[in-house]
N, C-alpha and C positions, 0 to 999 in steps of 0.2 A: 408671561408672569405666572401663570394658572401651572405652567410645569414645573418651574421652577420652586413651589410652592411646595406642590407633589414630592419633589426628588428629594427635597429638605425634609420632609417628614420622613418621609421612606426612611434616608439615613437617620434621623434620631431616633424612629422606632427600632434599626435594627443596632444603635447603640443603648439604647434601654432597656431590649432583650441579652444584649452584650455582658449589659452592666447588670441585672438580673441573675445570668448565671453565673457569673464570678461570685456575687455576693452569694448564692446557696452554694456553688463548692467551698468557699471560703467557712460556712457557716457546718458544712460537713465535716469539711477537716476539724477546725474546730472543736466540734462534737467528739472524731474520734480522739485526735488527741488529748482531752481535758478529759474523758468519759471513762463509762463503765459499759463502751460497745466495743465489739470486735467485729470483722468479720472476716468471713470462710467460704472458702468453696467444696463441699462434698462429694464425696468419690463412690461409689458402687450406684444401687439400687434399690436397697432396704426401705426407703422412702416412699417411693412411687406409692400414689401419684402424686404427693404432695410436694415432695423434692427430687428432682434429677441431679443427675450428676451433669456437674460444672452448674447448677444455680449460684447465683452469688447469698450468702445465710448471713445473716447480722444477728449477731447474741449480743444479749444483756448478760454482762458478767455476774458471776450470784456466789458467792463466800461460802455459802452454807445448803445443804437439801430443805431445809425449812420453808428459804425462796420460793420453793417447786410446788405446784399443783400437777395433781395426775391429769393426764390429755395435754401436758407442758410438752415440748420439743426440745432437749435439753443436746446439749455438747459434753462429752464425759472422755477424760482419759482412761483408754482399756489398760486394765492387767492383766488379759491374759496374754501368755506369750506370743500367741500367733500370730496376735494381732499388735506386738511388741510396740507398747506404748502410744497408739495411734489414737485419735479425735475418732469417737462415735458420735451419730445422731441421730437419737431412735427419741422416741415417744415415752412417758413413762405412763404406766397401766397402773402401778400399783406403791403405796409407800406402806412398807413395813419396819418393824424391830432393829432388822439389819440395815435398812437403806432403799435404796429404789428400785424399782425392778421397772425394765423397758422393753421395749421390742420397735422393730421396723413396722409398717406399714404393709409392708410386703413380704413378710415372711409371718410363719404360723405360729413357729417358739419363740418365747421371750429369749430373751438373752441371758437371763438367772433360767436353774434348774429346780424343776421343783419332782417332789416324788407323786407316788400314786395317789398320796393323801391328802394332798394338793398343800405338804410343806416344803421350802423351801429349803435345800441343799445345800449347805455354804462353802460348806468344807470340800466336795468333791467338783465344784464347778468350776470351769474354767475362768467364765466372769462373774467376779460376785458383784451384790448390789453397788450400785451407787450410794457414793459418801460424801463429806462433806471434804476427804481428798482428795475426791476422780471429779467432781462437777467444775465444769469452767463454765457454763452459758446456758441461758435460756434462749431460743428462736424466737428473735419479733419481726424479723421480717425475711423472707425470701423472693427471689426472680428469676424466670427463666429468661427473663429478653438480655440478651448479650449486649444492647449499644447500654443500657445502665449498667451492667456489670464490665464492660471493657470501660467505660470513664469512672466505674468507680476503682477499679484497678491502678489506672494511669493516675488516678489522683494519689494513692495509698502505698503504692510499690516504689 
């Protein structure tokens, strides 16, 4: 009787973990579809150590540079050609006249040009500041463990 008791719990505890994660993916989805989150996976370096490439990145979408505090981890669409319309995500350092100015983590220059006089170059840089036309996203969350990022993939894709 004493096992049978056992094996009966056993299986309702492992339909109640069952029914647990249905209800938080269900509650994820949810989120992303009704919400103002995205998420992303980031490609190079620039980040380290904070973010690796293939992290999975969830933004908060944000309208405006206003959103933004400096030390924010933002998502920005480039203009410069090279980088021909691609998602950055660098850090911002600095909010100016022009817009934002960022940098990776792991690199020494920002991504704006600035002269000897420590003004800002707008006209000859390749990326100018951020706007309230290049910002897509604030970072609120990132991870390097792959088993959350391959279920959160398989949910999203």
């Amino acid at each position: 009787m004493l096992k049978y008791i056992n094996e009966k719990l056993e299986s309702n505890s492992n339909y109640i973990w069952f029914c647990v994660l249905i209800l938080f993916l269900a509650c994820l989805v949810s989120l992303f579809l009704v919400s103002n989150f995205y998420a992303g996976i980031p490609t190079g370096d620039s980040m380290k150590p904070v973010i690796h490439e293939g992290d999975l990145v969830i933004y908060e979408k944000v309208d405006s540079i206003d959103e933004v505090e400096v030390g924010d981890v933002i998502d920005y669409n480039s203009l410069c050609p090279r980088n021909s319309g691609e998602s950055i995500v660098h850090a911002v350092i600095s909010d100016t006249e022009y817009g934002l100015i960022t940098h990776g983590y792991n690199t020494y220059d920002s991504d704006q040009l600035y002269d000897y006089s420590g003004n800002l170059i707008v006209e000859h840089n390749c990326e100018p500041p951020v706007t309230d036309k290049t910002i897509k996203g604030i970072m609120v969350f990132n991870t390097s463990n792959e088993l959350v990022a391959d279920l959160f993939l398989s949910v999203f894709s």
